[in-house]
C-alpha positions in Angstrom: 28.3 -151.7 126.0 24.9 -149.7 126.0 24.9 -150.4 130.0 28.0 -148.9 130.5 27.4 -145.8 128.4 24.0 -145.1 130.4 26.3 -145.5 133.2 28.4 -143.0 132.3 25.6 -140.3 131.6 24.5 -141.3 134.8 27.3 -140.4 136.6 27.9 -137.0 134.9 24.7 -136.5 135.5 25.2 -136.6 139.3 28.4 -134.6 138.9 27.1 -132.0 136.7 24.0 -131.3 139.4 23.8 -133.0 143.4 20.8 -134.6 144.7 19.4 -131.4 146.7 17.6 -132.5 150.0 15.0 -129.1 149.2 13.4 -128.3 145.8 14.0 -124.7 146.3 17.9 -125.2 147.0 18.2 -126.8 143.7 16.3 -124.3 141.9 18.6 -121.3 143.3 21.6 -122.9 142.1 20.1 -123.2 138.9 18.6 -119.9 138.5 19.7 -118.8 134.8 21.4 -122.4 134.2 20.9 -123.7 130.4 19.7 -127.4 131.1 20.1 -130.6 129.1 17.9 -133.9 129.7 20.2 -136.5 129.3 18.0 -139.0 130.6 15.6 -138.3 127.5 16.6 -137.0 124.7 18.8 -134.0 125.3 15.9 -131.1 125.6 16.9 -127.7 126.6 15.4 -126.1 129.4 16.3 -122.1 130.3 15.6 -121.6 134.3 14.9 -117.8 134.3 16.9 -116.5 137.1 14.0 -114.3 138.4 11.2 -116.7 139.4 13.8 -120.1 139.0 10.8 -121.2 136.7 12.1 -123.2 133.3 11.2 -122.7 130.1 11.3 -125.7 127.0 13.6 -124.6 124.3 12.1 -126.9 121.4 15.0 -125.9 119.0 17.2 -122.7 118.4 14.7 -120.2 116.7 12.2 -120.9 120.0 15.5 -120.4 122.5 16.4 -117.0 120.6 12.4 -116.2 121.1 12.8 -117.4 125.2 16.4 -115.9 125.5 14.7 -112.4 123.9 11.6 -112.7 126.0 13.3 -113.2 128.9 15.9 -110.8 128.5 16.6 -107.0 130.6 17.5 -104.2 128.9 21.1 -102.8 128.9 22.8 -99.6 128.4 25.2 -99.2 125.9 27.8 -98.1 128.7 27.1 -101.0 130.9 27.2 -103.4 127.9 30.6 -101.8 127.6 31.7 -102.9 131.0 30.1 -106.1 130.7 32.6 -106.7 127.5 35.7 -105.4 129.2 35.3 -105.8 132.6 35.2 -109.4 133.8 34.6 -108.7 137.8 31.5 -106.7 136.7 30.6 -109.2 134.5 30.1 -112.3 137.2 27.9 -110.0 139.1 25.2 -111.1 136.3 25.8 -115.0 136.0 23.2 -116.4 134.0 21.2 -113.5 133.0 20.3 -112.3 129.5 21.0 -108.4 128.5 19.1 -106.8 125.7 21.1 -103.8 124.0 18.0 -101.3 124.2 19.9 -98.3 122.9 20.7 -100.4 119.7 18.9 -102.9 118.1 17.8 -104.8 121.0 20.5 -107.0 120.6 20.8 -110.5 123.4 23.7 -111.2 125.4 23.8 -114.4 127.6 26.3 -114.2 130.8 27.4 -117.8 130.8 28.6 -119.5 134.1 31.9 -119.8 132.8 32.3 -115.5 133.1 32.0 -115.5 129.1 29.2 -113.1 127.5 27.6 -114.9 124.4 26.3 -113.0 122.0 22.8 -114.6 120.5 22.4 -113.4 116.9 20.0 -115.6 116.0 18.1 -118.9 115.8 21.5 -120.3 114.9 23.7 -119.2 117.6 21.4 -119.7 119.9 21.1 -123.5 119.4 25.0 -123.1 119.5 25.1 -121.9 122.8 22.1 -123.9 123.9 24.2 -126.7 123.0 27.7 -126.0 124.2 26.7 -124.5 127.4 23.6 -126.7 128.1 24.4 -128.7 132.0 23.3 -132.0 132.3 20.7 -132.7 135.0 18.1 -135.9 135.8 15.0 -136.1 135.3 14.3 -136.1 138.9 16.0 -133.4 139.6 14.4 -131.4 136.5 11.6 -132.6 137.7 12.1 -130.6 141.1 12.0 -127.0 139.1 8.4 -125.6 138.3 7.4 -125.0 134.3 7.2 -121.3 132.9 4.1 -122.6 131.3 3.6 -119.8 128.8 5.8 -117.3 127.8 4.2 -113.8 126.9 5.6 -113.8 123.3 5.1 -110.4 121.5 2.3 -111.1 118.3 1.6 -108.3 115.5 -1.3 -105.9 116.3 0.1 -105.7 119.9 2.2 -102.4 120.4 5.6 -102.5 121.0 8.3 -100.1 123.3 12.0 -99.4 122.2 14.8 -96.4 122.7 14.9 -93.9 120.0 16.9 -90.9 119.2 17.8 -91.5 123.2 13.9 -91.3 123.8 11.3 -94.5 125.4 9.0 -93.9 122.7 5.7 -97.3 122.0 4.4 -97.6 118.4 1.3 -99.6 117.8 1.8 -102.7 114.5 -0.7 -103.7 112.1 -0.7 -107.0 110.0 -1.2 -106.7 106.3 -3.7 -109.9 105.9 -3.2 -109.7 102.1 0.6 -109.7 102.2 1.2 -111.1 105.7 3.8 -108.2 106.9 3.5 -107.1 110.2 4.3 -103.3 110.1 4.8 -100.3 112.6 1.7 -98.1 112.4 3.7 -94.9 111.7 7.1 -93.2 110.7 10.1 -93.4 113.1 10.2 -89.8 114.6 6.1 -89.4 114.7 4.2 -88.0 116.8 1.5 -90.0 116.2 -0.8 -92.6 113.8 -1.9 -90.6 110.7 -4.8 -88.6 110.8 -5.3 -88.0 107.0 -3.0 -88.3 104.0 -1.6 -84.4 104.4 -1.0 -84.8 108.2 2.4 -83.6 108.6 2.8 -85.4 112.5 2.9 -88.0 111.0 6.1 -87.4 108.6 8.8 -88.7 111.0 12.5 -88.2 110.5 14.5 -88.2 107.2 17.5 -90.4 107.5 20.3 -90.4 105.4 20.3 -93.7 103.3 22.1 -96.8 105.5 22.9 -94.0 108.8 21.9 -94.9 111.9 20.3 -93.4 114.9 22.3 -91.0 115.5 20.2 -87.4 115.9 21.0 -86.4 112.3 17.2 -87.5 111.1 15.6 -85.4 113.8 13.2 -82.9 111.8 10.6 -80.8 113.6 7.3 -80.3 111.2 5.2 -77.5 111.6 2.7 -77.4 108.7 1.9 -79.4 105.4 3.1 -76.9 103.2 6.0 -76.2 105.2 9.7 -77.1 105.4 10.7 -79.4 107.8 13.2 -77.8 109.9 16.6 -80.3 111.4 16.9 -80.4 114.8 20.1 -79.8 114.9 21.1 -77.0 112.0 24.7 -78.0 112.1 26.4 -79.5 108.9 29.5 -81.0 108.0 31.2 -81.6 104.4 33.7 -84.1 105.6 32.7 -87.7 104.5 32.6 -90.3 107.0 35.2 -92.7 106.5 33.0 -95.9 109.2 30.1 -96.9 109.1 29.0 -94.9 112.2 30.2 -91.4 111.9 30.6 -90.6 115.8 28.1 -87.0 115.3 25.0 -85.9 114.7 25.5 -83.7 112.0 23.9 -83.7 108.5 26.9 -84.7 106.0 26.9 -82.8 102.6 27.4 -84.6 99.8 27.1 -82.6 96.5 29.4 -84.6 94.7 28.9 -87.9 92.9 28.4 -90.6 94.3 26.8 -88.0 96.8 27.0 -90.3 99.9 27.6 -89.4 103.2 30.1 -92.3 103.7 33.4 -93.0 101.7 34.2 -95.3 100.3 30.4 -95.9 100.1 29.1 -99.6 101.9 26.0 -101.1 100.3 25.5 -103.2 103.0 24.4 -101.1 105.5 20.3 -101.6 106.1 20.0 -105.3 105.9 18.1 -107.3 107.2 16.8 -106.9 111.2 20.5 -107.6 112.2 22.3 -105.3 109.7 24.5 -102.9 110.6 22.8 -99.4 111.3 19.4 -100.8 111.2 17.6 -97.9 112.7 14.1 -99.8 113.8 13.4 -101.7 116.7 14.1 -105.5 117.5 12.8 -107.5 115.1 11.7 -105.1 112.5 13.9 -103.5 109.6 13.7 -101.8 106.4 11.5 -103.2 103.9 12.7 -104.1 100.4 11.2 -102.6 97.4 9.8 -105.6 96.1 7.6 -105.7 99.6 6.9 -102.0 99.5 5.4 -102.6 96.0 3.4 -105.4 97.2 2.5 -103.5 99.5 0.9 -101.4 98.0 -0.8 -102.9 95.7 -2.9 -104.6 98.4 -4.4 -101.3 99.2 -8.1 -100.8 97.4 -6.8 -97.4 95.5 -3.0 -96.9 94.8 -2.9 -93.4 96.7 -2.6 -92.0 99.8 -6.5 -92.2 100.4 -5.9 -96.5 100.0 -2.8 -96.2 102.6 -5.3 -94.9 105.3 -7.7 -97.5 104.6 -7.3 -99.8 107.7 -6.7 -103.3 107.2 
């Protein structure tokens, strides 16, 4: 019985993938391929269909890590046409599309004309899995190792679309609390200077509201005002989660949110809906904000400045 089953994964094995008479034939046609090693013990392999080099998926948190790393950005109107249109989709077979005017969220263009949509480490292990084409050894053998991906680390700086704007932060790692955080407000100009240094503000959101041009304030002193961007209000309550404008929404009456009915859920966690920071980060909790704070070697704005 165990001879006749190898057999069998043999033979799909030659099915799945031809003997190629040239290396680099082989690795063309399995440029952006998700590749399984039946002949071991099932390990994922992602050829990146830029160089045709492969990269070792150990599980699904280091294939969402690849897929990410890998990945191109996307605009929101071609993501569009990628959903709905499946002709323009094929044109991208086996590539991986980052949603850079969002949240930098990963989108794998299967070889079946499906996009996938990689949440996380889970779905990507799910995908991985059900998409994954069986090849031989010898003929993985044939396809040259990624052998290091450049995988972002905390202290490095990072790049990301916001308010419609390229804009690169630096990170800094808290070695007390182990939180890896951007080095500035969204919206400022720059690292702060000194505790009363008013480029360094950023924008003021409306609680659980995207990026959507409302938070844009323009600061002009420490003892000023900050002044909206765009000076255009509205009293009318959003009924979604996205309101579709950029306009400040008034609120003077309890509950006083800009949304109705209101959605608590809005802010959480790096995938949640209208999380307005860049892959990978999102809105710290109050417990970590505390903790945060008391790392610092005085509990003022003088210990915030202090660099770790």
């Amino acid at each position: 019985m165990k001879r006749f089953y190898l057999f069998i994964i043999v033979l799909m094995v030659v099915i799945s993938v031809p003997l190629a008479t040239k290396a680099d034939d082989l690795t063309n046609r399995l440029k952006g391929r998700i590749l399984l090693q039946v002949e071991s013990k099932g390990e994922a392999w992602y050829v990146n269909p830029q160089d045709g080099k492969r990269s070792y998926m150990a599980d699904g948190d280091q294939a969402f890590q690849i897929m990410k790393t890998l990945g191109v950005g996307i605009s929101n109107k071609n993501l569009d046409k990628i959903k709905t249109d499946a002709n323009f989709r094929k044109k991208f077979i086996g590539k991986i599309f980052l949603q850079v005017e969002a949240h930098g969220e990963a989108y794998y263009i299967s070889f079946d004309g499906r996009y996938n949509y990689l949440k996380d480490g889970a779905s990507a292990y799910e995908v991985m899995r059900r998409l994954g084409l069986g090849i031989s050894n010898n003929n993985l053998n044939k396809l040259a190792i990624k052998e290091e991906i450049d995988t972002w680390a905390c202290g490095s700086n990072i790049s990301f679309t916001y308010n419609n704007v390229p804009v690169t932060y630096g990170t800094v790692l808290n070695p007390t609390t182990s939180k890896c955080w951007l080095d500035r407000n969204l919206g400022a100009t720059r690292v702060a200077q000194t505790s009363t240094d008013y480029l360094a503000y950023g924008d003021l959101f409306q609680w659980g509201r995207g990026d959507d041009g409302h938070q844009s304030i323009t600061w002009t002193g420490y003892y000023a005002w900050g002044l909206p961007v765009n000076v255009t209000t509205t009293d009318a309550l959003s009924l979604l989660d996205t309101p579709g404008h950029n306009k400040f929404i008034l609120a003077p009456d309890s509950p006083h949110d800009w949304r109705s009915p209101q959605n608590d859920n809005l802010w959480q966690g790096i995938n949640g809906v209208n999380n307005p920071c860049p892959s990978g980060f999102r809105i710290p909790t109050d417990i970590e904000l505390t903790a945060e704070i008391n790392s610092w070697s005085s509990k003022n704005p003088a210990g915030a400045l202090v660099p770790l």
